[in-house]
Structures are given as structure tokens and as C-alpha cells.
C-alpha positions as a Python dict, from the first residue, in 0.01 Angstrom:
ca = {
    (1, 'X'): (0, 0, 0),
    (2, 'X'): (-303, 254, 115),
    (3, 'X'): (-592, 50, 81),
    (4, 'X'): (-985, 88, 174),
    (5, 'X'): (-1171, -187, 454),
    (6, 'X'): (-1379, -443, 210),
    (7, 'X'): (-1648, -245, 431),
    (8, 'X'): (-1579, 84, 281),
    (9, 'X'): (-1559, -112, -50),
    (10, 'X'): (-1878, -271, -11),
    (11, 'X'): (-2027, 83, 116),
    (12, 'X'): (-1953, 219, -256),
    (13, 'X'): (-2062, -116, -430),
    (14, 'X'): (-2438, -63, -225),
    (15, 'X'): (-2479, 282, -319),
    (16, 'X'): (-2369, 217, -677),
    (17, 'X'): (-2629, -41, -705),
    (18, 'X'): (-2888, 200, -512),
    (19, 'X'): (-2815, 501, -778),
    (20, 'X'): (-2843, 273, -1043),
    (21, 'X'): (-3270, 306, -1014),
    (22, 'X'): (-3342, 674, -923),
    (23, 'X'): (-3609, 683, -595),
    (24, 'X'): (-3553, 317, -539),
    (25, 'X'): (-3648, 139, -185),
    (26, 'X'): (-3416, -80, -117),
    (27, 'X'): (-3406, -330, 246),
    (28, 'X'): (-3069, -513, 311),
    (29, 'X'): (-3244, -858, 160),
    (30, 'X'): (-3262, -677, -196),
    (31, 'X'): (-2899, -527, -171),
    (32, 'X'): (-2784, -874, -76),
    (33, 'X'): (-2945, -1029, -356),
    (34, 'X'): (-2808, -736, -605),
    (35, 'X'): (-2468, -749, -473),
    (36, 'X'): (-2397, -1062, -342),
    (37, 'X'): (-2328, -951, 10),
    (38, 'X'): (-2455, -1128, 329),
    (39, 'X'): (-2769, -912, 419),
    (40, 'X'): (-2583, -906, 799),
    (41, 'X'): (-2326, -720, 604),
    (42, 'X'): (-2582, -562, 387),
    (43, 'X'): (-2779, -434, 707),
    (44, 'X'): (-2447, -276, 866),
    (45, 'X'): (-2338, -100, 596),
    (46, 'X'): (-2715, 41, 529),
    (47, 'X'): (-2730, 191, 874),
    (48, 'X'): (-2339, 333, 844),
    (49, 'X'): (-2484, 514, 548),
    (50, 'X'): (-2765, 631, 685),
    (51, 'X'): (-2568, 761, 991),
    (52, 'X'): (-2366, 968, 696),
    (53, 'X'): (-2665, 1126, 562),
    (54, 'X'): (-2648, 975, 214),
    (55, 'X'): (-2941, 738, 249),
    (56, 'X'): (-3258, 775, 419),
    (57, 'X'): (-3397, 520, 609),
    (58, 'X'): (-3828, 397, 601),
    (59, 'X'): (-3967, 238, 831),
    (60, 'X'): (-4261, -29, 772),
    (61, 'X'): (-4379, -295, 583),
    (62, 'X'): (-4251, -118, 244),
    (63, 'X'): (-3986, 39, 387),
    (64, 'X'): (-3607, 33, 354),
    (65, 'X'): (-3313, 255, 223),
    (66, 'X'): (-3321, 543, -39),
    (67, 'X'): (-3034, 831, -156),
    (68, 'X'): (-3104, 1138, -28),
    (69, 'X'): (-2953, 1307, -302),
    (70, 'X'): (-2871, 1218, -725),
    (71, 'X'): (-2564, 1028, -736),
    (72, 'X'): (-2377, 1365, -877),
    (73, 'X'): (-2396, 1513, -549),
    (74, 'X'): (-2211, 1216, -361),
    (75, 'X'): (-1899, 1234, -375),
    (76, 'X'): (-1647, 848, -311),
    (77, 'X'): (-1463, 1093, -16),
    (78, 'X'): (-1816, 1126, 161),
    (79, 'X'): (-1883, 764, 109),
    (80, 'X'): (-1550, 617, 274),
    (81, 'X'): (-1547, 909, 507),
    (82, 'X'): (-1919, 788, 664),
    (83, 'X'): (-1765, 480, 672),
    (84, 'X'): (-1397, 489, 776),
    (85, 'X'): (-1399, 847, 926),
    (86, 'X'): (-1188, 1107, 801),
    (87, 'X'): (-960, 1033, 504),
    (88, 'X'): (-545, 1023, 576),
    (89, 'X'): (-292, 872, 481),
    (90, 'X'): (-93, 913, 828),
    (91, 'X'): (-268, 1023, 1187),
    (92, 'X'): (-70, 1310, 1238),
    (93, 'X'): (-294, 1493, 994),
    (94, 'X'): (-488, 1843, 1120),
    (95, 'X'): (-877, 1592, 1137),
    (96, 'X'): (-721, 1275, 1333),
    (97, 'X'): (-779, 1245, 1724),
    (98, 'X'): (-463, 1014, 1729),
    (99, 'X'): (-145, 1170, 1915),
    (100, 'X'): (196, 1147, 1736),
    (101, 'X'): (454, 1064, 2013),
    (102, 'X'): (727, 1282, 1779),
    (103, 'X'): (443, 1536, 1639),
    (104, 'X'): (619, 1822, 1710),
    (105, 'X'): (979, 1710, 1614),
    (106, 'X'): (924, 1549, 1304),
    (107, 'X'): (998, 1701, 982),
    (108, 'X'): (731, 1538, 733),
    (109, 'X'): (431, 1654, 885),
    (110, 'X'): (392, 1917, 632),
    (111, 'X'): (513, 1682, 336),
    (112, 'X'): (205, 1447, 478),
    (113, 'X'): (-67, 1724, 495),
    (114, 'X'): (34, 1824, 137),
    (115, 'X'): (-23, 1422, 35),
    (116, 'X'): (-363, 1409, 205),
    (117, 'X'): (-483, 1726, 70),
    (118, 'X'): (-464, 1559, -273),
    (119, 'X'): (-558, 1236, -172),
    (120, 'X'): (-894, 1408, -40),
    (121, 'X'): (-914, 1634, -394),
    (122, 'X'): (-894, 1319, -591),
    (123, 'X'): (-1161, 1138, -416),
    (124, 'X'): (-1398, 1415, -392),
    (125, 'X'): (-1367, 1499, -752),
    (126, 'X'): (-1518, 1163, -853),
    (127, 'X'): (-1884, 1124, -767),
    (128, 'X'): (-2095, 805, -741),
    (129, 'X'): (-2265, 902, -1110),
    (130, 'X'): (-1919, 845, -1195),
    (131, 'X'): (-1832, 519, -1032),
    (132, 'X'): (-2193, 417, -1218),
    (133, 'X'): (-2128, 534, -1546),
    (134, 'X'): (-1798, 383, -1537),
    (135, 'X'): (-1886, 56, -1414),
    (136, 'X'): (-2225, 21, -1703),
    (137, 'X'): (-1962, 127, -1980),
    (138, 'X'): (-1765, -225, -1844),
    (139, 'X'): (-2101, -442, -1802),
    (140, 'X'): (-2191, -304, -2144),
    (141, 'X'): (-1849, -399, -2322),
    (142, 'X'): (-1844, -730, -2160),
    (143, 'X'): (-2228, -812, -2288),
    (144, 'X'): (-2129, -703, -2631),
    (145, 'X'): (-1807, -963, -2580),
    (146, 'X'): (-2027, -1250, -2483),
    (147, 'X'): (-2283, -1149, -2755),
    (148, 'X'): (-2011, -1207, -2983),
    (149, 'X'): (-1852, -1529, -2886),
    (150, 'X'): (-2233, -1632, -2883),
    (151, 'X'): (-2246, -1574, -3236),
    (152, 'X'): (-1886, -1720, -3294),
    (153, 'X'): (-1996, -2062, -3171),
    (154, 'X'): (-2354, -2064, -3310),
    (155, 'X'): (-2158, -1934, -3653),
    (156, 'X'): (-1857, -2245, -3643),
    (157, 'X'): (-2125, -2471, -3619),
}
């Protein structure tokens, strides 16, 4: 299984809930409280970001996090490249520092590029507007769901 660090996960849960309000201030206490997160964790994953250029960082007594840019111009690759470094699926890939004791011998290292080439298309193709968009469409349906089994029990009464 390829899977993301709960870190990186976390990473595109904070900036989901950061594009949510355009030219919102947000400190690691508010993410915390909008996410559930530990602000420790909160804090980290604020200053990854910021490292990465997607967030800007103010300082003072109103200060905290912003995006730099709309939410269509961040791409999910940028978000778990700030904060898992480039993406692959193996390390002998062209952007990994790691040395391959059988680099040179082996025979998939062209199938692999091929694999990560997509794997980096797919996840720059889908931008945090979309992970937003996506994610109200589910909060809506499951509001209208409750709103109806509200009505269900107040109606069998």
C-alpha cells in the first residue's frame, strides 16, 4: 500500500479548513479547535507550510497563518511535497538523494519513473478548491440526511 504520513494528511485537512474563509488569520489554537488537532501538531504543520510557501506567516498580537494564494492555485502535490519532500513511489527516482545499491543493474527503473510521473500528474491535477468543494458537497449531503431523519422522528411521533 502507498500511503501519505497522518502529517501530510493533516497538512491538507489545515489548509482545507484555511481556504474554506478567503483572507482568513488563522494561529494554531483556531486550527486546533476547527480540526480537532493538538495545536502542538497544529503549530508544526503551520510552520512546514509556511516553509513551502503556501501560507504566510504574521507576527503579533493578531497575527497567525494566511494562503498566499486562492485555493485553485495549490495544488495536493505541492501540499505533500512541502511536507514529505518530493513525491515517489520508489527512491531510485531522477529527485531522490537516496542511492540504489543495484541502480544501475536493475531493469525497472524506467517502469518506476513512468509510475511516478503519473502519480505526480494525478496529484497535481487536483487542487485544494477541489479537495474543498468536494468535501462541502459531503457535509452538505450528510446535513440534508440528518435534516431528514429529524423530521422522520418528529413526524412518527
Amino acid at each position: 500500500m502507498i500511503k501519505l504520513s497522518k502529517m501530510t494528511d493533516y497538512g491538507v485537512v489545515i489548509m482545507s479548513e484555511m481556504a474554506r474563509v478567503p483572507g482568513r488569520v488563522m494561529t494554531a489554537p483556531d486550527v486546533s479547535l476547527h480540526t480537532g488537532l493538538t495545536v502542538p501538531t497544529a503549530a508544526k504543520i503551520l510552520r512546514i507550510l509556511a516553509k513551502g510557501k503556501m501560507l504566510i506567516s504574521h507576527r503579533g498580537a493578531h497575527g497567525g497563518y494566511e494562503l498566499t494564494v486562492r485555493p485553485a492555485e495549490i495544488s495536493i502535490a505541492e501540499i505533500v511535497r512541502a511536507m514529505e519532500g518530493p513525491l515517489a513511489v520508489t527512491s531510485c527516482v531522477d529527485e531522490s538523494d537516496e542511492d540504489c545499491s543495484v541502480e544501475e543493474n536493475c531493469p525497472m527503473r524506467g517502469g518506476w519513473e513512468k509510475i511516478n510521473r503519473a502519480l505526480n500528474a494525478a496529484l497535481e491535477e487536483v487542487t485544494l478548491a477541489d479537495m474543498c468543494q468536494d468535501t462541502y458537497q459531503i457535509s452538505l449531503q450528510k446535513r440534508s440526511l440528518d435534516s431528514i431523519d429529524a423530521v422522520s422522528l418528529t413526524s412518527a411521533e
